[in-house]
Each structure stands twice: as structure tokens, then as C-alpha cells.
PDB file of N, CA, C, O and CB in Angstrom:
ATOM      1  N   UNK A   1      18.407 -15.138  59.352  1.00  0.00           N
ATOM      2  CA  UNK A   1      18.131 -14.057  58.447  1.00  0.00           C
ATOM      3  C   UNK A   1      18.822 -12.809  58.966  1.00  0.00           C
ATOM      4  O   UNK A   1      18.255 -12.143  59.833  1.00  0.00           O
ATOM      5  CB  UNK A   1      16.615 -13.838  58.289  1.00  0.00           C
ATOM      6  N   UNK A   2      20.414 -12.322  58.334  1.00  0.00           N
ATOM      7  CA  UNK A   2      21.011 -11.549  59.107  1.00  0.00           C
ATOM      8  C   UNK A   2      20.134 -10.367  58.749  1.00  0.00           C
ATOM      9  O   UNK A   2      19.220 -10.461  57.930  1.00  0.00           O
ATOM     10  CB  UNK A   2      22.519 -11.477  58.932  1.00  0.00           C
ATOM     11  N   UNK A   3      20.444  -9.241  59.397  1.00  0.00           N
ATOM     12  CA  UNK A   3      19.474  -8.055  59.048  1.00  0.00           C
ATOM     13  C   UNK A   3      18.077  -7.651  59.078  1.00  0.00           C
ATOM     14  O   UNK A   3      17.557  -6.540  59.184  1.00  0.00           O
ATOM     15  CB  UNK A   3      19.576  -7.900  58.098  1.00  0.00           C
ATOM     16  N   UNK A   4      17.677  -8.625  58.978  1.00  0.00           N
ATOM     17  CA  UNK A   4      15.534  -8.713  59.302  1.00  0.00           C
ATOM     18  C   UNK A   4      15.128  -9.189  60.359  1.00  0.00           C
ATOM     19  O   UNK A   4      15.632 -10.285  60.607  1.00  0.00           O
ATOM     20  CB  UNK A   4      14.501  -9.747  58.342  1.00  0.00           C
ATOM     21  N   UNK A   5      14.414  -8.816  61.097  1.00  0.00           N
ATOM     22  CA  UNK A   5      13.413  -8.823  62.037  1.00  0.00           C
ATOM     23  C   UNK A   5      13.163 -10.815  62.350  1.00  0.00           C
ATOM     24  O   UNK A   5      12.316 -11.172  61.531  1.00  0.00           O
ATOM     25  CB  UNK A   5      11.890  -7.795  61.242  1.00  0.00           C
ATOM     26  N   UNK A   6      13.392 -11.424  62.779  1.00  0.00           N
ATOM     27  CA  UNK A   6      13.557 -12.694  62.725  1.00  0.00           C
ATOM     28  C   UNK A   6      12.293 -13.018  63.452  1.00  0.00           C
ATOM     29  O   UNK A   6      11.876 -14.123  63.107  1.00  0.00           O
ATOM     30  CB  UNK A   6      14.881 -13.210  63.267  1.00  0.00           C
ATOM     31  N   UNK A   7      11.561 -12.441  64.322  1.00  0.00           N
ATOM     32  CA  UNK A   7      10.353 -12.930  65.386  1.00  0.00           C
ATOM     33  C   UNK A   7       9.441 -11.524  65.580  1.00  0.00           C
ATOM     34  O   UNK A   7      10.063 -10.484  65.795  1.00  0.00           O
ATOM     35  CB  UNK A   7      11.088 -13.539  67.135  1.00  0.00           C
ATOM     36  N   UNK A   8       8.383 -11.499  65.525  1.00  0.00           N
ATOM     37  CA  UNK A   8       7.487 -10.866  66.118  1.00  0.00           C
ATOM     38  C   UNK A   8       5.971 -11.109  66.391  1.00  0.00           C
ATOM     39  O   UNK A   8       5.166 -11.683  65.657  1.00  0.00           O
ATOM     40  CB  UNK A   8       7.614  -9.993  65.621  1.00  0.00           C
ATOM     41  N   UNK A   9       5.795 -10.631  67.423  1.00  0.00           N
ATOM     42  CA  UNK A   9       4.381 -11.422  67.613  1.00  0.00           C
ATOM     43  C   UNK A   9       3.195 -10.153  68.718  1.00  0.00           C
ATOM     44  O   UNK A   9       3.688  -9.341  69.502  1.00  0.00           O
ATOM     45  CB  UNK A   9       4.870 -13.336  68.717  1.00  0.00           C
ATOM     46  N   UNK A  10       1.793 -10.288  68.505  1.00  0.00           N
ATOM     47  CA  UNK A  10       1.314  -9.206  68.677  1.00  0.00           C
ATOM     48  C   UNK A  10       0.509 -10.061  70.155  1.00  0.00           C
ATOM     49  O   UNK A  10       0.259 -11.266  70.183  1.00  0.00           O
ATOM     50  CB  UNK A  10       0.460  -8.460  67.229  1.00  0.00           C
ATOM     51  N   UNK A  11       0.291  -9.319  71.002  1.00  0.00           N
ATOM     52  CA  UNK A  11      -0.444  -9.886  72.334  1.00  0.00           C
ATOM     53  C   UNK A  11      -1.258  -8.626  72.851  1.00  0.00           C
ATOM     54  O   UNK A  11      -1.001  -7.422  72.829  1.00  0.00           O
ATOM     55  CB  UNK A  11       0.728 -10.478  73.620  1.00  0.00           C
ATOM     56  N   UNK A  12      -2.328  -9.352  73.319  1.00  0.00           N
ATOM     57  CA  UNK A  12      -4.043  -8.153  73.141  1.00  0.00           C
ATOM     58  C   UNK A  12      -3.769  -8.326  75.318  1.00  0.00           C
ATOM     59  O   UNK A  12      -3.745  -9.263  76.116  1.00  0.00           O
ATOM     60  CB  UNK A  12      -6.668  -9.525  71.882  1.00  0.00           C
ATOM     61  N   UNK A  13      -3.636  -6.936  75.392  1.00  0.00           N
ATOM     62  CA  UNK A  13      -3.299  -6.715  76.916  1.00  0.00           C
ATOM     63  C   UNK A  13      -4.505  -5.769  77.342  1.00  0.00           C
ATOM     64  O   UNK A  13      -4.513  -4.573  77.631  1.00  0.00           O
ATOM     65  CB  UNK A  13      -1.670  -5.947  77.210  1.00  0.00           C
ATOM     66  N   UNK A  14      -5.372  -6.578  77.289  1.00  0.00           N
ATOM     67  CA  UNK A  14      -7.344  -5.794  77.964  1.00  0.00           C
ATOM     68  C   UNK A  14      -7.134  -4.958  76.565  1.00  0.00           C
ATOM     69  O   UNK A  14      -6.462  -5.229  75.570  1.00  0.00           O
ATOM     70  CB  UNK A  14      -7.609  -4.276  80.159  1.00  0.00           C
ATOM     71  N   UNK A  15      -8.191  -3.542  76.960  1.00  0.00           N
ATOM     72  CA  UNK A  15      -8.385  -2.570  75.977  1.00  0.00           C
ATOM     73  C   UNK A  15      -7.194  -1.356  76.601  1.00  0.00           C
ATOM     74  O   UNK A  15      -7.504  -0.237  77.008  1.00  0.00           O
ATOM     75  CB  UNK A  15     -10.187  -2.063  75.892  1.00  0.00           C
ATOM     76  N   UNK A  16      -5.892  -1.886  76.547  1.00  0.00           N
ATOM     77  CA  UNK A  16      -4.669  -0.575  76.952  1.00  0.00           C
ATOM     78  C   UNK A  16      -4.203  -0.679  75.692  1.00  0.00           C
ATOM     79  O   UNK A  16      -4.227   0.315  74.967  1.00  0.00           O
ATOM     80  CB  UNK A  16      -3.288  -0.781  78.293  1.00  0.00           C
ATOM     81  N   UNK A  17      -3.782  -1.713  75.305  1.00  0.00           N
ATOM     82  CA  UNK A  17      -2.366  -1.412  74.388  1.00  0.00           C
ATOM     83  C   UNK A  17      -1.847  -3.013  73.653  1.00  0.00           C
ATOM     84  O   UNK A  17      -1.776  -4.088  74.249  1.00  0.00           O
ATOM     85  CB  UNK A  17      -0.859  -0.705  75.677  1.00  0.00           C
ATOM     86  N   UNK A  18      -1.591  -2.789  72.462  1.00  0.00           N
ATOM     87  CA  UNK A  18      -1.051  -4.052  71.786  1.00  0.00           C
ATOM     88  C   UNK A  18       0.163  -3.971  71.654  1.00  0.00           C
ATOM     89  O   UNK A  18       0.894  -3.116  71.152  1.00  0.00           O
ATOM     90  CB  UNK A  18      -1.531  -4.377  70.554  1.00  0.00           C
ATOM     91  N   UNK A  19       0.393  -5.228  72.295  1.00  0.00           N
ATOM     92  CA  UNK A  19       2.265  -5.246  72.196  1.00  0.00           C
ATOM     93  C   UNK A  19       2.733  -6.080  71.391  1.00  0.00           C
ATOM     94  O   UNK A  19       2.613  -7.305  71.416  1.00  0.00           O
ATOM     95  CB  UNK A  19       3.116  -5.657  73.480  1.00  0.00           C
ATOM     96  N   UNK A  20       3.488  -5.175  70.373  1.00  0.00           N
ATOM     97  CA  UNK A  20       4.570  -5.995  69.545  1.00  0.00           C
ATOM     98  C   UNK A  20       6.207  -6.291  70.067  1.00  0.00           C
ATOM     99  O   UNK A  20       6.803  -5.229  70.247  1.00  0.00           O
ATOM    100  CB  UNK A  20       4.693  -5.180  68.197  1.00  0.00           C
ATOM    101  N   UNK A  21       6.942  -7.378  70.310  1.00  0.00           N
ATOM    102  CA  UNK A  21       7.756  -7.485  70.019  1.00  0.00           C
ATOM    103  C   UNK A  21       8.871  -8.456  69.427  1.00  0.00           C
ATOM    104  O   UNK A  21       8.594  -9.542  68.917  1.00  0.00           O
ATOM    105  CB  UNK A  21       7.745  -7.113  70.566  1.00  0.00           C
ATOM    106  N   UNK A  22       9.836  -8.075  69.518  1.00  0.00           N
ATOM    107  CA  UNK A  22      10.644  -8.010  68.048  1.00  0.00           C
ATOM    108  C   UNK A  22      12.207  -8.770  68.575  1.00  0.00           C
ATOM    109  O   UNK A  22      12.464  -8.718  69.778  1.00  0.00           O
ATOM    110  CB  UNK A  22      10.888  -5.975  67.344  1.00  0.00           C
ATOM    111  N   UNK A  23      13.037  -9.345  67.781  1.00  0.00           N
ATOM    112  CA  UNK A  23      14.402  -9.455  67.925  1.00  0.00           C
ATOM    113  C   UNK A  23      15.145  -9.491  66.148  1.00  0.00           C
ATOM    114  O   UNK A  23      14.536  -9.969  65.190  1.00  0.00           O
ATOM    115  CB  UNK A  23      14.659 -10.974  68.950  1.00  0.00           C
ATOM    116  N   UNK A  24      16.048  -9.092  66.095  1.00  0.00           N
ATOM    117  CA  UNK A  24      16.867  -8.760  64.942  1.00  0.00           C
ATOM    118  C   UNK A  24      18.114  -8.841  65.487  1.00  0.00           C
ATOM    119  O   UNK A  24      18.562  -8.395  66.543  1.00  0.00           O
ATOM    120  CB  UNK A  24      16.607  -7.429  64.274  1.00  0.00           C
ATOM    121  N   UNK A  25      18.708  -9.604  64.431  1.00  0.00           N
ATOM    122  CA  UNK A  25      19.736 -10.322  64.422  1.00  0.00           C
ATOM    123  C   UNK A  25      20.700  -9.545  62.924  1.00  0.00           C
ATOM    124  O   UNK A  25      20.240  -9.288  61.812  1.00  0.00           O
ATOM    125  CB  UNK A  25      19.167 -12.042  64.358  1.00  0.00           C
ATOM    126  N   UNK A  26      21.765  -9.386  63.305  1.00  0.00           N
ATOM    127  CA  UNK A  26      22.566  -8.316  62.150  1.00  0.00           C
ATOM    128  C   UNK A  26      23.899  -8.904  62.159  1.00  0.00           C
ATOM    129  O   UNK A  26      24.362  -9.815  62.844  1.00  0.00           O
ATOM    130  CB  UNK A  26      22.691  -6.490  62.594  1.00  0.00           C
ATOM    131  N   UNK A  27      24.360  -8.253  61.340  1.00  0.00           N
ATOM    132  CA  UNK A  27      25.996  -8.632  60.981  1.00  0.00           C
ATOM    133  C   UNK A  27      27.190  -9.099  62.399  1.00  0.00           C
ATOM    134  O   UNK A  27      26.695  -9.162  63.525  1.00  0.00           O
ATOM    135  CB  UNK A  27      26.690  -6.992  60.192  1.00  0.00           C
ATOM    136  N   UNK A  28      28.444  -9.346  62.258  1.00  0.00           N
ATOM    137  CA  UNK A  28      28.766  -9.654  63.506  1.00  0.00           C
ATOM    138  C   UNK A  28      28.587 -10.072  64.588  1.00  0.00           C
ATOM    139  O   UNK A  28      29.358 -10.153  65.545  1.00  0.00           O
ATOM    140  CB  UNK A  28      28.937  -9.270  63.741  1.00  0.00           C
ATOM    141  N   UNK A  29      27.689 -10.318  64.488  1.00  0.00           N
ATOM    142  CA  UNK A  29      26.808 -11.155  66.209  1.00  0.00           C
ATOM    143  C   UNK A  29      25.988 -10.164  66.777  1.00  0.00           C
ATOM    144  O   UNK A  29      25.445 -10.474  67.838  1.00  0.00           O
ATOM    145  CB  UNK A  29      28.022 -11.637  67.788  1.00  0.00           C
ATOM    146  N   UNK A  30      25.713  -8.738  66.197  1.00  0.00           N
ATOM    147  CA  UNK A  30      24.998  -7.741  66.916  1.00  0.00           C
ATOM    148  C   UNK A  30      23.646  -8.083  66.543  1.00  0.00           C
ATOM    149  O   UNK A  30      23.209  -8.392  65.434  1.00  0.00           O
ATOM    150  CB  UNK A  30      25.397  -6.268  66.599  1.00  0.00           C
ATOM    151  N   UNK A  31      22.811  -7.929  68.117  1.00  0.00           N
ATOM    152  CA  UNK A  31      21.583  -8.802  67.649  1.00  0.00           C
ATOM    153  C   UNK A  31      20.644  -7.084  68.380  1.00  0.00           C
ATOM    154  O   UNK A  31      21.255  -6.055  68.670  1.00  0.00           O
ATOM    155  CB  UNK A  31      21.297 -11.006  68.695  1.00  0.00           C
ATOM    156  N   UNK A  32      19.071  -7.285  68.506  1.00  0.00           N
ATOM    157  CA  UNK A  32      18.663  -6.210  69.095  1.00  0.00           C
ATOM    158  C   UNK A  32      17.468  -6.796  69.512  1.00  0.00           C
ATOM    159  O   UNK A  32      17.125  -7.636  68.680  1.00  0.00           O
ATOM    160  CB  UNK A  32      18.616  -4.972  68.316  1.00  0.00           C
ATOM    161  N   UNK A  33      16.502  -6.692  70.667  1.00  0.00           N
ATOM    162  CA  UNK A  33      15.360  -7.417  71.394  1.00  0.00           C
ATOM    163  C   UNK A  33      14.768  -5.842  71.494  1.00  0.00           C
ATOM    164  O   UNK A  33      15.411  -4.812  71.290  1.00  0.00           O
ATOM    165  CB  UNK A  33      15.740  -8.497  73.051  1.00  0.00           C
ATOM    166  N   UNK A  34      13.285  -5.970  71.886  1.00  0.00           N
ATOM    167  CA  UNK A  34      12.638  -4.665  72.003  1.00  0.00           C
ATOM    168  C   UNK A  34      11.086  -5.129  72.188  1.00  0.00           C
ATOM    169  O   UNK A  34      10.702  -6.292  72.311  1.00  0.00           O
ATOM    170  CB  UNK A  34      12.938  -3.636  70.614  1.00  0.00           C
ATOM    171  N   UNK A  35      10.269  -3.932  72.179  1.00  0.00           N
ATOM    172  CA  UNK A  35       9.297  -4.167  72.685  1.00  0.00           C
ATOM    173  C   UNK A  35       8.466  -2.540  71.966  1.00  0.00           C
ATOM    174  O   UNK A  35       8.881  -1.394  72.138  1.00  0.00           O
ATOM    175  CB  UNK A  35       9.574  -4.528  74.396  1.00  0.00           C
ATOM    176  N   UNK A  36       7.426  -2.900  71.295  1.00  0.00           N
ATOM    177  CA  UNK A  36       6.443  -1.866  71.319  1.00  0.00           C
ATOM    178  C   UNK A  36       4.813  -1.842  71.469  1.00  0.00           C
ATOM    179  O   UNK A  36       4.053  -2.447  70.713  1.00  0.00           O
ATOM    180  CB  UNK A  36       6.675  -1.355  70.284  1.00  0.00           C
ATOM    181  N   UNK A  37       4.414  -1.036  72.575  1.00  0.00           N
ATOM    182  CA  UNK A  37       3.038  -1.064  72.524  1.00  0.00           C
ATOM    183  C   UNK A  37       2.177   0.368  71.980  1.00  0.00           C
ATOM    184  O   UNK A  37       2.217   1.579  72.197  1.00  0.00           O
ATOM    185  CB  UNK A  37       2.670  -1.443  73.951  1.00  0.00           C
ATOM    186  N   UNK A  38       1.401  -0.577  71.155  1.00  0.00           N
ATOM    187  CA  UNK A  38       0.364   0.973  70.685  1.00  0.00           C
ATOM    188  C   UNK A  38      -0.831   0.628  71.293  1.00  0.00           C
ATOM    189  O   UNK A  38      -1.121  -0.390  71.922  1.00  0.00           O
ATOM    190  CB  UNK A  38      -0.033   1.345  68.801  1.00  0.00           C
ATOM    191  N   UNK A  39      -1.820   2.108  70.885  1.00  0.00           N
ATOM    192  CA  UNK A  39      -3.044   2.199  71.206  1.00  0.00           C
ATOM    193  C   UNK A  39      -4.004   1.016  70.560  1.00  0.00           C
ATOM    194  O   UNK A  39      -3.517   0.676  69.481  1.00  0.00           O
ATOM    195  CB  UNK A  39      -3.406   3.531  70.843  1.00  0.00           C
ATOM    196  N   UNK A  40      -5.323   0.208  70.898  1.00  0.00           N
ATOM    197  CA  UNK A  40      -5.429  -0.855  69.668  1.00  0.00           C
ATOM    198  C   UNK A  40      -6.793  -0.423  68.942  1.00  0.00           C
ATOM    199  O   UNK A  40      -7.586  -1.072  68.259  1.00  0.00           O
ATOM    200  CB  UNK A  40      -5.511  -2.624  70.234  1.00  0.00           C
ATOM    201  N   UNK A  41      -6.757   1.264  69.451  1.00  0.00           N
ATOM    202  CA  UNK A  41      -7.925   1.613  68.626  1.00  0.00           C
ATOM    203  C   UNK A  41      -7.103   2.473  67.218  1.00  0.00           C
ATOM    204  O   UNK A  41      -7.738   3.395  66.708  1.00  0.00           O
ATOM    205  CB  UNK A  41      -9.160   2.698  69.670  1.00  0.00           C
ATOM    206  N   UNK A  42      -5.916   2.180  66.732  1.00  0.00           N
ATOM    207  CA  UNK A  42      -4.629   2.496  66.117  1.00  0.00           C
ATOM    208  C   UNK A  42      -4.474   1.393  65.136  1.00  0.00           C
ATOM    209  O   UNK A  42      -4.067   1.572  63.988  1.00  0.00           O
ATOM    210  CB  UNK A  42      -3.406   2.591  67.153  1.00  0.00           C
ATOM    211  N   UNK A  43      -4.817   0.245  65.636  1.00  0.00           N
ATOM    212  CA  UNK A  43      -4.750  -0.980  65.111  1.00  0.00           C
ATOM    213  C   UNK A  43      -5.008  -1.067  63.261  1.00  0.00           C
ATOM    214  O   UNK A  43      -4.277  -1.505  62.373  1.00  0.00           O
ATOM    215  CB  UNK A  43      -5.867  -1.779  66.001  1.00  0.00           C
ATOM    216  N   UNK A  44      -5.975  -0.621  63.234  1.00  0.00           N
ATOM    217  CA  UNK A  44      -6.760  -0.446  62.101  1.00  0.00           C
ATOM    218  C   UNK A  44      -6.638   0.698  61.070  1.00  0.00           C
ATOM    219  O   UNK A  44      -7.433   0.884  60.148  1.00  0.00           O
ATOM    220  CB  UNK A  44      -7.923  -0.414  62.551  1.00  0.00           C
ATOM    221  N   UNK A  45      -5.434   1.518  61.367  1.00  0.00           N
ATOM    222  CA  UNK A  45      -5.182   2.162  60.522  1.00  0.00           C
ATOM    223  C   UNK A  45      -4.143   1.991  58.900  1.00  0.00           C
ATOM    224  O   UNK A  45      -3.742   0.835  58.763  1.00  0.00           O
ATOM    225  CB  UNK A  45      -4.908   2.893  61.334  1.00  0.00           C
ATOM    226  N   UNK A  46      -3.893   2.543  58.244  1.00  0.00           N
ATOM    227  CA  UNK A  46      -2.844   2.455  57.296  1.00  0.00           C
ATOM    228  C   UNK A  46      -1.487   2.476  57.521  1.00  0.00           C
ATOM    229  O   UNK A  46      -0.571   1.814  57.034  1.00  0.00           O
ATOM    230  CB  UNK A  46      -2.983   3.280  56.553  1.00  0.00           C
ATOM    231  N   UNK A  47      -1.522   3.559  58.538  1.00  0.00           N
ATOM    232  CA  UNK A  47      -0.011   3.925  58.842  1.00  0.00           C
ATOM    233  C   UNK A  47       0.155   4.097  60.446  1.00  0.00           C
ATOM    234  O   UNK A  47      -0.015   5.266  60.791  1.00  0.00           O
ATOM    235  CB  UNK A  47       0.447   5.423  58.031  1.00  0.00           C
ATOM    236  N   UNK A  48       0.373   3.428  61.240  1.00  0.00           N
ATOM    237  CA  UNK A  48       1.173   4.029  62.620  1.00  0.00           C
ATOM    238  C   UNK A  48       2.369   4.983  62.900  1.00  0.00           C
ATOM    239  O   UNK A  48       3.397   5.103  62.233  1.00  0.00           O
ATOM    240  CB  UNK A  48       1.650   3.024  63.226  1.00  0.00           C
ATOM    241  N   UNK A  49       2.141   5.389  63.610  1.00  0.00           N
ATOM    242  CA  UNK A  49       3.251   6.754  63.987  1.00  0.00           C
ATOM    243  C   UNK A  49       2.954   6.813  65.012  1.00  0.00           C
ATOM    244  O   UNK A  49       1.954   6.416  65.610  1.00  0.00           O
ATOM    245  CB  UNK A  49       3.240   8.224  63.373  1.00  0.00           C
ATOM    246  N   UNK A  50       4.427   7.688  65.509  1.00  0.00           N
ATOM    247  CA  UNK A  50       4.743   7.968  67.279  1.00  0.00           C
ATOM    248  C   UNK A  50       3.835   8.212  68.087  1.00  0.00           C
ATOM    249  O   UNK A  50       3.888   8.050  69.306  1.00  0.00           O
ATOM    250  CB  UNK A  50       5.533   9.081  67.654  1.00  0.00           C
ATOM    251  N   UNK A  51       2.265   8.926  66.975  1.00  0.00           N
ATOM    252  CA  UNK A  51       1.813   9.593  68.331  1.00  0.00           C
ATOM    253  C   UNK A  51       0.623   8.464  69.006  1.00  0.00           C
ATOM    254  O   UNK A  51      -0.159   8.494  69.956  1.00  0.00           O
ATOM    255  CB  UNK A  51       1.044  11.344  67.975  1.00  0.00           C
ATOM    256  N   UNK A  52       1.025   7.374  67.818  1.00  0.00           N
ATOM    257  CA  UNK A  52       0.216   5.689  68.430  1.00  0.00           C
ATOM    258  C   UNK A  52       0.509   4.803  69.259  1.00  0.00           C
ATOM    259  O   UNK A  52      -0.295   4.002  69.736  1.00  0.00           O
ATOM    260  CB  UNK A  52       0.095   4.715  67.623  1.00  0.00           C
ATOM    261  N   UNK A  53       2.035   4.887  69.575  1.00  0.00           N
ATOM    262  CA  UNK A  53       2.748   4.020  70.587  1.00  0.00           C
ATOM    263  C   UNK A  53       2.892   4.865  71.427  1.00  0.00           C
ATOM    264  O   UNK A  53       3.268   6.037  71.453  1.00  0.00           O
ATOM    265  CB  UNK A  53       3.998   3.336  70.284  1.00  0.00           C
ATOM    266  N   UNK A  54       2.315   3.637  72.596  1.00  0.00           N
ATOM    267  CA  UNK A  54       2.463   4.090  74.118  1.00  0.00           C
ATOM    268  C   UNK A  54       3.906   3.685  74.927  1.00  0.00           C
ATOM    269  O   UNK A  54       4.311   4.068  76.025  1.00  0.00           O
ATOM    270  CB  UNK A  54       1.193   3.356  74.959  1.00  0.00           C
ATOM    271  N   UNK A  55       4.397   2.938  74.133  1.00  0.00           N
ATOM    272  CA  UNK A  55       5.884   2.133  75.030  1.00  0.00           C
ATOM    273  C   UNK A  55       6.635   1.900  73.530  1.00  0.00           C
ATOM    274  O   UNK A  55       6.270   1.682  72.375  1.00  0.00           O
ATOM    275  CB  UNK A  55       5.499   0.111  76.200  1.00  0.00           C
ATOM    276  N   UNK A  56       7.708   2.053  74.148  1.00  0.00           N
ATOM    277  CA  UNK A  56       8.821   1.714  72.800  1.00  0.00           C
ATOM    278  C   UNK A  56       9.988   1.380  73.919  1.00  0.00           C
ATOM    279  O   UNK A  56      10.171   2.102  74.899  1.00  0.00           O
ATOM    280  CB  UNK A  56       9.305   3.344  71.416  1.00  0.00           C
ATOM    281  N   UNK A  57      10.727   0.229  73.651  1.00  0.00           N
ATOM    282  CA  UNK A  57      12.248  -0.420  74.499  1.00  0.00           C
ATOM    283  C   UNK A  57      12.787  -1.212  73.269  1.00  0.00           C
ATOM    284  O   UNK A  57      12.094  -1.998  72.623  1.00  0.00           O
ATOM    285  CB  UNK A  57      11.965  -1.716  76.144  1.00  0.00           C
ATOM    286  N   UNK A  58      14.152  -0.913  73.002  1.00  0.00           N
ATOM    287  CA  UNK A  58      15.094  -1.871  72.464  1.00  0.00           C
ATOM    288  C   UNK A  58      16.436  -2.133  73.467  1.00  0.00           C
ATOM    289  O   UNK A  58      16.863  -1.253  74.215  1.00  0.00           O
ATOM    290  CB  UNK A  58      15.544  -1.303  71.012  1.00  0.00           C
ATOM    291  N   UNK A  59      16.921  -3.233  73.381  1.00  0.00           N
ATOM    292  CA  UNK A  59      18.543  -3.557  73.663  1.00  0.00           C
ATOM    293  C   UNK A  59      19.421  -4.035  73.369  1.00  0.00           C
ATOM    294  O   UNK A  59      20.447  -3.907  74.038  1.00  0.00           O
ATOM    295  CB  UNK A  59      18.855  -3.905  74.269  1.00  0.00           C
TER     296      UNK A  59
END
């Protein structure tokens, strides 16, 4: 699936932080791996935003 998010998966790390991450795969062979954790009392909202994630990494 060039362009979309191909894998993600959520993992419960105690009561710190839920980590999502991710790999995307795009045109030309450019692919991208990453990692985000939010707060998981955040979990339950409508909308997440910056000031919910505690870790953000792509490469």
C-alpha cells in the first residue's frame, strides 16, 4: 500500500505512556519507521495533539 501507513500497533507500557508505532512505505522505495508515545489518560479523547505525546521518532 504505497503511501499509507502499512503497520501500526498500540503497546500499554505500566501507567507512563502508550506507544504507537508505525512504518510507511511511499513512492520510490522511500519508506519511514517511527515511534509515538502519548499520555494514556489522552487515550480517550476525540482528538490528540502535541501537548499528548510524550515521545515522537521517525526515520
Amino acid at each position: 500500500m504505497k503511501g499509507l501507513i502499512a503497520a501500526a500497533c498500540v503497546l500499554a507500557t505500566g501507567a507512563n505512556a502508550a506507544d504507537f508505532y508505525f512504518c510507511w512505505d511511499g513512492a520510490n522505495g522511500y519508506t519511514m519507521t517511527g515511534q509515538m508515545s502519548i499520555n494514556p489518560a489522552s487515550l480517550n479523547k476525540p482528538i490528540v495533539t502535541q501537548d499528548d505525546v510524550t515521545l515522537f521518532k521517525i526515520a
